[in-house]
VOGU-3710 file (C-alpha; in Angstrom, 3 decimals, decimal comma):
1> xxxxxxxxxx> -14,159/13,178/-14,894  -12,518/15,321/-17,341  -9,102/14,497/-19,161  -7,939/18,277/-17,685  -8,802/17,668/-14,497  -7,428/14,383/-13,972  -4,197/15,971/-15,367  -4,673/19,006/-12,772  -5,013/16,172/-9,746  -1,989/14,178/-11,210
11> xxxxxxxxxx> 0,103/17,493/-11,258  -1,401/19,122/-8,041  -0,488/15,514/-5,994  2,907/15,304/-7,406  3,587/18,917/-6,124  1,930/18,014/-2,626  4,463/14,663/-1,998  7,248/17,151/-3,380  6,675/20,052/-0,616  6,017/17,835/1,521
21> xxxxxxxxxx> 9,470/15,878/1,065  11,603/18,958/0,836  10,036/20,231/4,202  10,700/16,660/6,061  14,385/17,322/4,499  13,642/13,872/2,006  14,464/13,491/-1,509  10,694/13,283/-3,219  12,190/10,904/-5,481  12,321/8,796/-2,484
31> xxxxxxxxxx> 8,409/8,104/-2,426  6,264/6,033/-4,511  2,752/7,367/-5,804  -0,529/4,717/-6,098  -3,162/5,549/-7,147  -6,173/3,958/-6,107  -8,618/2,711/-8,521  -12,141/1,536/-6,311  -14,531/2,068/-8,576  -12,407/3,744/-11,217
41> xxxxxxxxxx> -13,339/2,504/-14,778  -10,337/0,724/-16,725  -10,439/3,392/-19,378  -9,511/6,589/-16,717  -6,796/4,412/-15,232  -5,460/3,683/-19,235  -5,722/7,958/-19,090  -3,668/8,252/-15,904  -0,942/5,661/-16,969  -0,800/8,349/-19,902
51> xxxxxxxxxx> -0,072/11,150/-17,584  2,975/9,694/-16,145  1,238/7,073/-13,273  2,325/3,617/-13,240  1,516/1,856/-9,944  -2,384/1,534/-9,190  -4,056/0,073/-5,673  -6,826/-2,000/-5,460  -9,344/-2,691/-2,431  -11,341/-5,594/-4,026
61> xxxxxxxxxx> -9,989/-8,872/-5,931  -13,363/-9,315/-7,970  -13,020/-5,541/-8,980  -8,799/-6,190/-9,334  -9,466/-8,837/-11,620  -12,259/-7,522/-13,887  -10,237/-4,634/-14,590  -6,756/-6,463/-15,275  -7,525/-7,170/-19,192  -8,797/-4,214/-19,854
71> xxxxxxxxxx> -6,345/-1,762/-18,874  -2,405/-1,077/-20,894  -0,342/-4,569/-19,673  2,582/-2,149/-18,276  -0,198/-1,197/-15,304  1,323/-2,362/-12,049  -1,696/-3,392/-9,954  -0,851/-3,656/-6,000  -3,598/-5,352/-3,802  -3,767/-2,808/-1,248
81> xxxxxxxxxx> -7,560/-3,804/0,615  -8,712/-6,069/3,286  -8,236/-9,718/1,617  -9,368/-13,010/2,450  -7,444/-16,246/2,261  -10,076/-17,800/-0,163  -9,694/-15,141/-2,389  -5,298/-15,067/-2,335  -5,386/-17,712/-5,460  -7,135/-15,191/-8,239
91> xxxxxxxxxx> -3,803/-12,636/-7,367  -1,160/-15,028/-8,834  0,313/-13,211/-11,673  -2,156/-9,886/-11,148  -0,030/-7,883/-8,915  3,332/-6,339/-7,912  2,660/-6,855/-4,210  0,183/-6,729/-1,677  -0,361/-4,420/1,216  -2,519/-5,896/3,591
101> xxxxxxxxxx> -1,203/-9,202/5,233  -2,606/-9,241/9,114  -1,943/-12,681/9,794  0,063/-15,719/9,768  -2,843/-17,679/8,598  -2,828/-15,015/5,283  0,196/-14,771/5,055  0,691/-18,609/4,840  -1,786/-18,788/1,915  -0,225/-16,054/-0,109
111> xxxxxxxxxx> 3,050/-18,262/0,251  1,175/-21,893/-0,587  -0,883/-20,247/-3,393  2,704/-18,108/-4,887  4,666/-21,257/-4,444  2,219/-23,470/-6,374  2,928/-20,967/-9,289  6,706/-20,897/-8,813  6,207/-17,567/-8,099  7,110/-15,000/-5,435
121> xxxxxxxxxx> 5,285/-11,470/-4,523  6,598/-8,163/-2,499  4,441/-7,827/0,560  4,079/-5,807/3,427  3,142/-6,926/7,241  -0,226/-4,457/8,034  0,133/-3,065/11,822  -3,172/-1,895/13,493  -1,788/1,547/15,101  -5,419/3,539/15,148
131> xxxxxxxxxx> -7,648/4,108/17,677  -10,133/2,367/16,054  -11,442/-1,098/16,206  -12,385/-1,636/12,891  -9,248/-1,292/11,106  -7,211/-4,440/10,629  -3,618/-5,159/11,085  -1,325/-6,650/13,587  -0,989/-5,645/16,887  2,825/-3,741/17,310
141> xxxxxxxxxx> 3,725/-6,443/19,911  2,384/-9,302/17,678  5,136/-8,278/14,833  8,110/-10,093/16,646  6,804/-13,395/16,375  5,309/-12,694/13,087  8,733/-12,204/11,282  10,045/-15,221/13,589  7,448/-17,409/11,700  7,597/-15,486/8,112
151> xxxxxxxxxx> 11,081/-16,217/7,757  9,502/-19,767/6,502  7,392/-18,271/3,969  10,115/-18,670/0,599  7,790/-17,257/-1,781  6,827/-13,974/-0,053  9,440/-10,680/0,337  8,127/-9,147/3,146  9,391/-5,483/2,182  7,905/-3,182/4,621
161> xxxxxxxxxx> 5,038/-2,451/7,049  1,709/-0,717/6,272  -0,265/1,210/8,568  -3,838/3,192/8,021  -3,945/6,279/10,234  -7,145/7,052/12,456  -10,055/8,729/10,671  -9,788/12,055/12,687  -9,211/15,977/12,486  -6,484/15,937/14,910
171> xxxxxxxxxx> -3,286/16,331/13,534  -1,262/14,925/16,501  -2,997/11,197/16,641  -2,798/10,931/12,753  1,282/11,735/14,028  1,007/8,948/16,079  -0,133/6,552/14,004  2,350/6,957/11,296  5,446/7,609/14,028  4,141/3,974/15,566
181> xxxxxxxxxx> 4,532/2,413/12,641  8,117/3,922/11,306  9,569/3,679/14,707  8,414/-0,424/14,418  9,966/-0,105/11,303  13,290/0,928/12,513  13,065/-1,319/15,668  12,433/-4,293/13,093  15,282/-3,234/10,721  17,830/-5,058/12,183
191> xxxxxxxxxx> 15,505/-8,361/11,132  16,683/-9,250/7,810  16,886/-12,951/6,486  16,666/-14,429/3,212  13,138/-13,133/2,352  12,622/-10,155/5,029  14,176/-6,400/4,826  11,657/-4,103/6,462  12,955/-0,750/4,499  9,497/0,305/3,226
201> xxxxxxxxxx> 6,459/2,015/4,912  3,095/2,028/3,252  0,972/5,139/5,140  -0,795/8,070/4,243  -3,923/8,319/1,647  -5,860/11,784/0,251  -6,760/13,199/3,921  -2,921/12,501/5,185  -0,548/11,829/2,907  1,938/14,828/3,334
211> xxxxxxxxxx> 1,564/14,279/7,079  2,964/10,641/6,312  5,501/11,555/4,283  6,861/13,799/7,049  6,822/10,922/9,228  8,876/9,043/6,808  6,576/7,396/3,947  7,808/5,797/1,290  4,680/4,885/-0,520  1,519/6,984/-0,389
221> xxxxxxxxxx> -1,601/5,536/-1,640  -4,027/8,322/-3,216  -7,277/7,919/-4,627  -10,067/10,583/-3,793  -7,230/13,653/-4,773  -6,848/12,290/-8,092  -9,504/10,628/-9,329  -12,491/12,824/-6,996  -15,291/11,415/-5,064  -16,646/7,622/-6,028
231> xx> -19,507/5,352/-4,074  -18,197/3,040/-1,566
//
């Protein structure tokens, strides 16, 4: 990829999560941009932090942690894939936060593995709200009990809910999704302890992100509309 072009996504983005704020009635200032890096080579993500990004998702641990050394050290990395309990240990002191707890049994690692570290991480509770199977997350009637049991877990701040929206053309069930998960969100707000204050939302990538953010996203995480096509 071309230097002008990734400039041209960067800009073209920003303007996308701006008109799609002011039409929603939201301040744009409101919503946080990552970009995600799967199979993005260190020196492009060194080029983006250049252009004004500073938050950067990543799907894989081995891929997280190969890159970590080689890109500037003011790169915030967020864990933002699928993730394994044996692999929780190699994201002490790697990341800002991570996306994509679905269970107690992760979630309980995450805490075991911070707290061995004296450490403690920003997380968010993953809620399965598409029509399909193969996503992970929560169930919405699992989350109750969930925070009942987090509220144990010292060394993680759960800080909001993430959702991924159904792989579809139709406009109304990608609504759904996202409205599931914000109205869980407010449902839930009224939950707050020592280590839990639901008042994010983590929804919306390339194919929905303004349709997200009219539902009420505050973090959007874009990889294929800045940094173009890349092999699974």
């Amino acid at each position: 990829m071309n230097i002008d072009l990734l400039k041209r996504n960067i800009d073209s983005v920003h303007q996308k999560i701006e008109e799609a704020a002011k039409r929603s009635g939201r301040n744009p200032e409101e919503i946080k941009l990552i970009a995600v890096t799967k199979n993005v080579n260190p020196e492009l993500i060194n080029l983006a932090f250049d252009f004004g990004l500073k938050d950067f998702g990543e799907n894989r641990v081995q891929e997280l942690v190969k890159k970590i050394n080689l890109v500037y050290s003011e790169v915030n990395f967020h864990m933002i894939g699928h993730l394994q309990t044996n692999k929780v240990k190699y994201l002490v002191n790697k990341v800002k936060s991570i996306h994509s707890i679905d269970s107690l049994k992760l979630a309980k690692e995450i805490n075991k593995r911070f707290g061995e570290a004296n450490k403690t991480i920003d997380a968010f509770i993953q809620i399965h709200t598409a029509r399909e199977e193969t996503k992970f997350g929560l169930n919405p009637v699992e989350l109750e009990q969930f925070l009942i049991e987090a509220q144990n877990l010292k060394n993680i701040n759960f800080i909001g809910l993430m959702t991924i929206g159904t792989l579809t053309d139709d406009e109304k069930e990608i609504r759904r999704c996202f409205s599931t998960l914000k109205k869980l969100r407010d449902d839930y707000s009224h939950f707050k302890s020592e280590n839990i204050d639901l008042r994010e939302l983590s929804m919306g990538m390339t194919s929905d992100f303004e349709i997200a953010i009219e539902e009420g996203s505050t973090i959007v995480r874009i990889g294929t509309a800045i940094f173009g096509e890349r092999k699974n």
